[in-house]
Backbone atoms as SQL, in Angstrom:
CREATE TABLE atoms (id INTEGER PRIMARY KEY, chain TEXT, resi INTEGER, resn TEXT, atom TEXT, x REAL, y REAL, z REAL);
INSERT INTO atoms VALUES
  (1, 'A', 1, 'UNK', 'N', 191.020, 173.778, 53.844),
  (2, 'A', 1, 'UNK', 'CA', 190.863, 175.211, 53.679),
  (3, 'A', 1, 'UNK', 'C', 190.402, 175.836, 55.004),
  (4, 'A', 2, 'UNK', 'N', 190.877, 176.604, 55.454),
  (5, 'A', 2, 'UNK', 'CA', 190.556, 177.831, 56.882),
  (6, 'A', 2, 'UNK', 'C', 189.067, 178.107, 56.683),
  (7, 'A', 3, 'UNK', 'N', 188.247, 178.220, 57.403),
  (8, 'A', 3, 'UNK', 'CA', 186.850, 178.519, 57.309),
  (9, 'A', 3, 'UNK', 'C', 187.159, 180.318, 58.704),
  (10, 'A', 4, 'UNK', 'N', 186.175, 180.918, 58.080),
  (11, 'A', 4, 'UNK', 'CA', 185.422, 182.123, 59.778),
  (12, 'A', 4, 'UNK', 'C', 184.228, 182.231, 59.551),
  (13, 'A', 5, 'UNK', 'N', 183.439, 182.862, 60.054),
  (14, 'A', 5, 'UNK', 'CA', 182.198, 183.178, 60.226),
  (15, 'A', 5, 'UNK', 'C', 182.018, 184.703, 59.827),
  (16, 'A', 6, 'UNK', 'N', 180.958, 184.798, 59.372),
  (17, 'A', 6, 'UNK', 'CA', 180.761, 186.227, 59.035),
  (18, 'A', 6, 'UNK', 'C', 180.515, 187.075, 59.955),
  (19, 'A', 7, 'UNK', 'N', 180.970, 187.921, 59.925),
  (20, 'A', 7, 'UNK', 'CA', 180.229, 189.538, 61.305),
  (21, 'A', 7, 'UNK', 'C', 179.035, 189.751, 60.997),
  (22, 'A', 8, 'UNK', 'N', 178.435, 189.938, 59.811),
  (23, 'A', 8, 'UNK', 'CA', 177.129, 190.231, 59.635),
  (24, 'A', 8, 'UNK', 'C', 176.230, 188.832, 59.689),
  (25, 'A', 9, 'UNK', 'N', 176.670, 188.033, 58.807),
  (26, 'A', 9, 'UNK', 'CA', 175.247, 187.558, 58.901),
  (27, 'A', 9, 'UNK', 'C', 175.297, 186.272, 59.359),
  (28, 'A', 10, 'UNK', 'N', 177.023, 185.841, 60.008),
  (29, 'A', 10, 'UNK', 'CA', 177.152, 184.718, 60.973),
  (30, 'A', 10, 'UNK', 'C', 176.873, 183.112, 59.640),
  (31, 'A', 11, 'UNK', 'N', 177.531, 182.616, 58.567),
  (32, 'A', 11, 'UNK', 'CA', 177.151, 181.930, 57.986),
  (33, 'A', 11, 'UNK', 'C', 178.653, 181.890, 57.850),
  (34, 'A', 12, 'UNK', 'N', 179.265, 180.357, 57.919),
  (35, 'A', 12, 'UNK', 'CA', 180.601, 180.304, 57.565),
  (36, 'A', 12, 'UNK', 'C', 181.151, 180.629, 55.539),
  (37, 'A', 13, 'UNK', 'N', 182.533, 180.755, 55.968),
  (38, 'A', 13, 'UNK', 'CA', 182.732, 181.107, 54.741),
  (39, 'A', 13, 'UNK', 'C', 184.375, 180.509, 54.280),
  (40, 'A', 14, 'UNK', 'N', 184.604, 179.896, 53.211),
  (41, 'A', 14, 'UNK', 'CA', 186.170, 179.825, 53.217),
  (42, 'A', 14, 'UNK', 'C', 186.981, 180.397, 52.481),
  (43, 'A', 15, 'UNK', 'N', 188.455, 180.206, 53.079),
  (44, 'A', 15, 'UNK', 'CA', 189.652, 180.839, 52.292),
  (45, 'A', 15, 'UNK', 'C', 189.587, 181.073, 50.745),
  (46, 'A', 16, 'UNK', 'N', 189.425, 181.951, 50.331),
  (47, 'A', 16, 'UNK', 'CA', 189.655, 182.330, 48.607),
  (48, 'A', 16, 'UNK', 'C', 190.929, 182.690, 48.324),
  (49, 'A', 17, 'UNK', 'N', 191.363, 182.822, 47.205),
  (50, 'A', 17, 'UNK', 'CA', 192.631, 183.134, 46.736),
  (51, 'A', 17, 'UNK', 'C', 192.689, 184.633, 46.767),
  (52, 'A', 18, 'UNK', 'N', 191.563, 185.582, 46.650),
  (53, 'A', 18, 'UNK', 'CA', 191.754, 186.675, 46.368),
  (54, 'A', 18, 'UNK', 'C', 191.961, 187.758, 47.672),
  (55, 'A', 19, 'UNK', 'N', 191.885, 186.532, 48.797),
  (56, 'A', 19, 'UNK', 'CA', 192.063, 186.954, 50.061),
  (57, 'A', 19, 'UNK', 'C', 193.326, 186.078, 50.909),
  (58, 'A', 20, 'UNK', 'N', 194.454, 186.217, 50.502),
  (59, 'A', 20, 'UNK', 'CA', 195.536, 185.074, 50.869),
  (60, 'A', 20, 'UNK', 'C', 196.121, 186.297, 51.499),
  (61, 'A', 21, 'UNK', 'N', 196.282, 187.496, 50.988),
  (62, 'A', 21, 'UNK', 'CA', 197.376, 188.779, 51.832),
  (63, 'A', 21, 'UNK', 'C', 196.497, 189.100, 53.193),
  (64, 'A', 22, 'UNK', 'N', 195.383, 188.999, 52.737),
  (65, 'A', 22, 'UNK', 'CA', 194.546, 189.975, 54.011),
  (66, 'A', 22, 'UNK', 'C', 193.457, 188.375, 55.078),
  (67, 'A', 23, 'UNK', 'N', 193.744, 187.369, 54.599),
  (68, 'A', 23, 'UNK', 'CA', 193.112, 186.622, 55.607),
  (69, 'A', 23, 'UNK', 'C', 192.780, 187.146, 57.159),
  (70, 'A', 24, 'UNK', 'N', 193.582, 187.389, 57.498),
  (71, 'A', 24, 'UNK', 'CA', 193.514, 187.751, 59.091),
  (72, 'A', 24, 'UNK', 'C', 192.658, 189.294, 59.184),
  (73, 'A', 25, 'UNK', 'N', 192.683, 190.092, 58.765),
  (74, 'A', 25, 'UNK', 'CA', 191.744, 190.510, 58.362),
  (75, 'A', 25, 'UNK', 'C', 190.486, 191.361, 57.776),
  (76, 'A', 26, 'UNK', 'N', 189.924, 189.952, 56.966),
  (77, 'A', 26, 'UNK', 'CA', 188.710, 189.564, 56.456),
  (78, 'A', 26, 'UNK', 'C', 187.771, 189.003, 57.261),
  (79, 'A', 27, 'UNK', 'N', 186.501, 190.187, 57.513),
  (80, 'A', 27, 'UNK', 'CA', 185.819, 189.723, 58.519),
  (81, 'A', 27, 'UNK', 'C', 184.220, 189.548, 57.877),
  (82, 'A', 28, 'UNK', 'N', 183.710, 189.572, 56.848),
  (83, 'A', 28, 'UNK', 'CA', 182.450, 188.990, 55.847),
  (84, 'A', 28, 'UNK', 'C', 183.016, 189.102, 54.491),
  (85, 'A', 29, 'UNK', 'N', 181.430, 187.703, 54.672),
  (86, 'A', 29, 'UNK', 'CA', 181.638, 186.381, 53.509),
  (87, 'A', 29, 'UNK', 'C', 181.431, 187.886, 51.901),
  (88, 'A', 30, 'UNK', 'N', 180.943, 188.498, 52.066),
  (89, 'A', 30, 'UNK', 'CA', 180.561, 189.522, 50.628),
  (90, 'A', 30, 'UNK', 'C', 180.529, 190.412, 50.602),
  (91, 'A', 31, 'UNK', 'N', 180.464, 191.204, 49.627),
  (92, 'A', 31, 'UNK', 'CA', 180.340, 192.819, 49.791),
  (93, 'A', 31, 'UNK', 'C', 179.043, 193.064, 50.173),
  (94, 'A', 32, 'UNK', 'N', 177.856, 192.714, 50.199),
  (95, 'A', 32, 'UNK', 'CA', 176.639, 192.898, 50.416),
  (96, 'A', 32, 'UNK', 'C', 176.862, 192.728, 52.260),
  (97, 'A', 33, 'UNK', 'N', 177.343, 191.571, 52.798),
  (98, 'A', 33, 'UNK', 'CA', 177.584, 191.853, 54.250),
  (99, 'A', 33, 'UNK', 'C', 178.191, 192.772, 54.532),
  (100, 'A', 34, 'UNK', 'N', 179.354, 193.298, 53.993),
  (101, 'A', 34, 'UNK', 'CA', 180.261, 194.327, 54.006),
  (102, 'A', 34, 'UNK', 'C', 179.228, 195.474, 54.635),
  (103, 'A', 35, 'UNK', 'N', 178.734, 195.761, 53.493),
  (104, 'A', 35, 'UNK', 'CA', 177.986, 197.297, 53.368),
  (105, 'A', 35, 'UNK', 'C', 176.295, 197.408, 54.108),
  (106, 'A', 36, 'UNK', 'N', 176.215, 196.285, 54.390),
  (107, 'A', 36, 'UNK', 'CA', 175.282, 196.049, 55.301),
  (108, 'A', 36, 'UNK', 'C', 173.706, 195.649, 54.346),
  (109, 'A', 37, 'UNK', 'N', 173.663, 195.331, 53.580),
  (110, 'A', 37, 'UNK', 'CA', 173.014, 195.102, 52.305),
  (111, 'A', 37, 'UNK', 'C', 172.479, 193.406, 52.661),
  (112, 'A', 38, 'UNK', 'N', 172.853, 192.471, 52.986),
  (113, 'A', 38, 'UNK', 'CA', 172.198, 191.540, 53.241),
  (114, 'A', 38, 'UNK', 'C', 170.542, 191.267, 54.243),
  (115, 'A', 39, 'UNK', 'N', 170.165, 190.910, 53.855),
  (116, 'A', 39, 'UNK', 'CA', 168.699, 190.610, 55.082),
  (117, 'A', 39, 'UNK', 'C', 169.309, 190.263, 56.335),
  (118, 'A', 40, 'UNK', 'N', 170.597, 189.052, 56.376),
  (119, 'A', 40, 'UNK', 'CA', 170.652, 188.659, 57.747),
  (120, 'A', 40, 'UNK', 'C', 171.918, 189.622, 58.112),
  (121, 'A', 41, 'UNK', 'N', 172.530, 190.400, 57.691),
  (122, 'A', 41, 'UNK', 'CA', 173.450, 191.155, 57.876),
  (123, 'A', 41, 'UNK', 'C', 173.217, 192.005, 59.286),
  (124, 'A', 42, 'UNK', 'N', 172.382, 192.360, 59.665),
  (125, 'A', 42, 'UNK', 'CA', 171.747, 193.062, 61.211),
  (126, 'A', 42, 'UNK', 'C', 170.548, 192.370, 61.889),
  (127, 'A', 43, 'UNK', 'N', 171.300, 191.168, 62.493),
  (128, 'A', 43, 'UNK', 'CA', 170.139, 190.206, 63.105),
  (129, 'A', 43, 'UNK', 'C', 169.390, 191.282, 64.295),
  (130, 'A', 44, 'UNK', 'N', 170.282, 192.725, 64.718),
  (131, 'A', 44, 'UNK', 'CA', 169.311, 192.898, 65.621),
  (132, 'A', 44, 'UNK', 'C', 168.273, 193.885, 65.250),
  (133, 'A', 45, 'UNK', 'N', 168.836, 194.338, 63.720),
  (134, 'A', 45, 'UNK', 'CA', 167.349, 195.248, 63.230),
  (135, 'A', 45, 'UNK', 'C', 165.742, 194.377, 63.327),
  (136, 'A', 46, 'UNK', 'N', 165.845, 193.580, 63.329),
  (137, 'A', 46, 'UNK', 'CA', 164.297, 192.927, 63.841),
  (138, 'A', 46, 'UNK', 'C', 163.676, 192.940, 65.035),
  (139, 'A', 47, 'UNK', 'N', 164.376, 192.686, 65.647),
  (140, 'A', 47, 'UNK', 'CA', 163.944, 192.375, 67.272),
  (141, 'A', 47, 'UNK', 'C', 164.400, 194.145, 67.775),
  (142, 'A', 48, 'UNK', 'N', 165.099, 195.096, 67.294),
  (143, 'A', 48, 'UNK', 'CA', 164.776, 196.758, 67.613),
  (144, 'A', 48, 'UNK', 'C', 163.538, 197.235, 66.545),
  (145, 'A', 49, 'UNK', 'N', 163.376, 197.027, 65.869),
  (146, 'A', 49, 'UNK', 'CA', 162.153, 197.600, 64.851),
  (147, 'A', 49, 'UNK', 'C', 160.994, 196.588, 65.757),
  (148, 'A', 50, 'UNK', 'N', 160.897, 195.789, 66.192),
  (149, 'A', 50, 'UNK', 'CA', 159.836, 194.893, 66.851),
  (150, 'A', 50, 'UNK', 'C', 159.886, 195.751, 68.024),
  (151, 'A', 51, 'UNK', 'N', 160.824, 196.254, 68.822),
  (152, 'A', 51, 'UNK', 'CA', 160.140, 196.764, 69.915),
  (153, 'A', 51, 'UNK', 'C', 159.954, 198.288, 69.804),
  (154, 'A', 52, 'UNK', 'N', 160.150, 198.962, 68.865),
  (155, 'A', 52, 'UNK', 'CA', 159.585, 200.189, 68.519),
  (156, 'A', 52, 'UNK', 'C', 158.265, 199.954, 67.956),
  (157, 'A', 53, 'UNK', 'N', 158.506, 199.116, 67.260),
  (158, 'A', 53, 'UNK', 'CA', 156.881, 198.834, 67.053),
  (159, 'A', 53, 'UNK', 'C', 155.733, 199.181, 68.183),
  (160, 'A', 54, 'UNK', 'N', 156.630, 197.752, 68.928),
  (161, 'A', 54, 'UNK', 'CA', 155.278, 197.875, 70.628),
  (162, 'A', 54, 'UNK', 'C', 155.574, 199.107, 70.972),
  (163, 'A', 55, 'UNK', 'N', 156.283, 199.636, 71.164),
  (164, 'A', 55, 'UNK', 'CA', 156.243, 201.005, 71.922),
  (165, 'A', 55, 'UNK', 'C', 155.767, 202.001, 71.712),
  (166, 'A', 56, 'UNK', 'N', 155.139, 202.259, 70.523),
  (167, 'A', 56, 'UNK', 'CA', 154.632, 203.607, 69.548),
  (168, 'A', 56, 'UNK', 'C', 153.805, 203.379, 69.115),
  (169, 'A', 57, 'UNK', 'N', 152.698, 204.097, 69.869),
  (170, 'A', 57, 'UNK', 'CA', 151.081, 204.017, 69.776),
  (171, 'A', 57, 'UNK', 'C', 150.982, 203.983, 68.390),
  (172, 'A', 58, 'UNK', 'N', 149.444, 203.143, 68.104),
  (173, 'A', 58, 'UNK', 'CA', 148.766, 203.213, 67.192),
  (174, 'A', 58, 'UNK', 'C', 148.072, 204.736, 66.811),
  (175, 'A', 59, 'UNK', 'N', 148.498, 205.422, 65.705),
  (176, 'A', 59, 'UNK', 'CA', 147.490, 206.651, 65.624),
  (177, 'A', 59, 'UNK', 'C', 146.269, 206.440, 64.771),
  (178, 'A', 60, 'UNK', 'N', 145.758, 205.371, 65.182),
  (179, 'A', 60, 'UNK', 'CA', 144.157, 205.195, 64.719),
  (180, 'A', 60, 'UNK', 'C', 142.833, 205.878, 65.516);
């Protein structure tokens, strides 16, 4: 079976039947990667929310 990797959240995934017309492309493993709904779906929302963090004073 053809394996790719997901765009969002980079975790391989394989050929399904319900994707035989559009293989080429199908670029994530789910609709939750799709729509951006997964945790690992935006590996770089962490490491940008981490440096807004540091950057924006404490208002204590």
């Amino acid at each position: 079976m053809p394996e790719k990797t997901c765009a969002a959240c980079a975790r391989p995934f394989a050929w399904r039947r319900k994707w035989a017309r559009d293989w080429e492309a199908v670029r994530f493993c789910s609709a939750a990667c799709r729509e951006g709904r997964h945790p690992l779906a935006s590996p770089l929302a962490k490491p940008l929310a981490k440096k807004n963090s540091e950057k924006a004073p404490d208002p204590a």
